[in-house]
C-alpha positions in Angstrom: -13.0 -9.0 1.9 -15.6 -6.5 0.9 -16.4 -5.6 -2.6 -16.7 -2.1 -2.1 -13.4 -0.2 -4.0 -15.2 3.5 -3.6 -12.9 4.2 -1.2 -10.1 3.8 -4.0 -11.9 7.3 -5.4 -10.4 9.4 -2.0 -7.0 7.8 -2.0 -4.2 10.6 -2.4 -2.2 8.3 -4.5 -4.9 8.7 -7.2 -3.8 12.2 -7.6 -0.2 11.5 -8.3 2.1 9.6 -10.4 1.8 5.7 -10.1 5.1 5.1 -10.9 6.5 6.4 -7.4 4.6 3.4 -5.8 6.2 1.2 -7.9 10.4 1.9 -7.3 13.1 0.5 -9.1 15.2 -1.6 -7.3 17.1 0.5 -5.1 15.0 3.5 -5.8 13.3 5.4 -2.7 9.9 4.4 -1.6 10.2 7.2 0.6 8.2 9.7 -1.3 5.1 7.5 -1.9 5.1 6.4 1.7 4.9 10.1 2.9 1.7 10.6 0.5 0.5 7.0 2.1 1.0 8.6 6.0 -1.1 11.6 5.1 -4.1 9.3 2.9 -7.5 9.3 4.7 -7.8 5.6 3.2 -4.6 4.3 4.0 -5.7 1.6 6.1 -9.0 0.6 3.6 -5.9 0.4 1.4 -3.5 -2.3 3.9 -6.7 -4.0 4.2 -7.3 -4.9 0.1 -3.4 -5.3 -0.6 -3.2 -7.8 2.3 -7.1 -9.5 1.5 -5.6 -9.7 -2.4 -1.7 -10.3 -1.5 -0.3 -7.7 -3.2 3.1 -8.4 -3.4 4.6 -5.0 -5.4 4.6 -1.9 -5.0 3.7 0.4 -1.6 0.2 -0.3 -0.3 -1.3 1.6 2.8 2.3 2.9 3.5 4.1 0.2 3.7 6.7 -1.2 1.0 6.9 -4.7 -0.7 9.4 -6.1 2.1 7.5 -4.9 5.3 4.0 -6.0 3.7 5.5 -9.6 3.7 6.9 -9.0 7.2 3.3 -8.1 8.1 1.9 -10.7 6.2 4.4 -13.8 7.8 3.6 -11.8 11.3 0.1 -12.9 11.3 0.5 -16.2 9.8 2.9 -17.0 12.7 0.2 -15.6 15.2 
């Protein structure tokens, strides 16, 4: 995993409020994963919450659930 977080500086989510990547339970996701779709460094993002397994919150536009989906994908592989 690279060292380099600059490209944390040019994520979209920077510019809003952190909480809506961090729902309640049973809270939409929904509005952060919109931000995430339109984020120039969306997938520098996937790349650092799967390289540091984040396990809350939405990371590179994908929610808690379907990052450990991804995640026991590519174990599987």
């Amino acid at each position: 995993m690279s060292t380099d977080l600059s490209w944390r500086d040019s994520a979209l989510c920077a510019q809003t409020d952190p909480e809506a990547y961090y729902p309640e339970v049973g809270g939409s996701a929904v509005p952060a994963k919109r931000t995430c779709m339109a984020c120039p460094v969306r997938p520098a993002c996937l790349d650092y919450a799967l390289a540091t397994g984040q396990r809350w919150g939405v990371w590179g536009g994908l929610t808690q659930k379907e990052l450990r989906r991804l995640i026991n994908q590519r174990t599987a592989a």
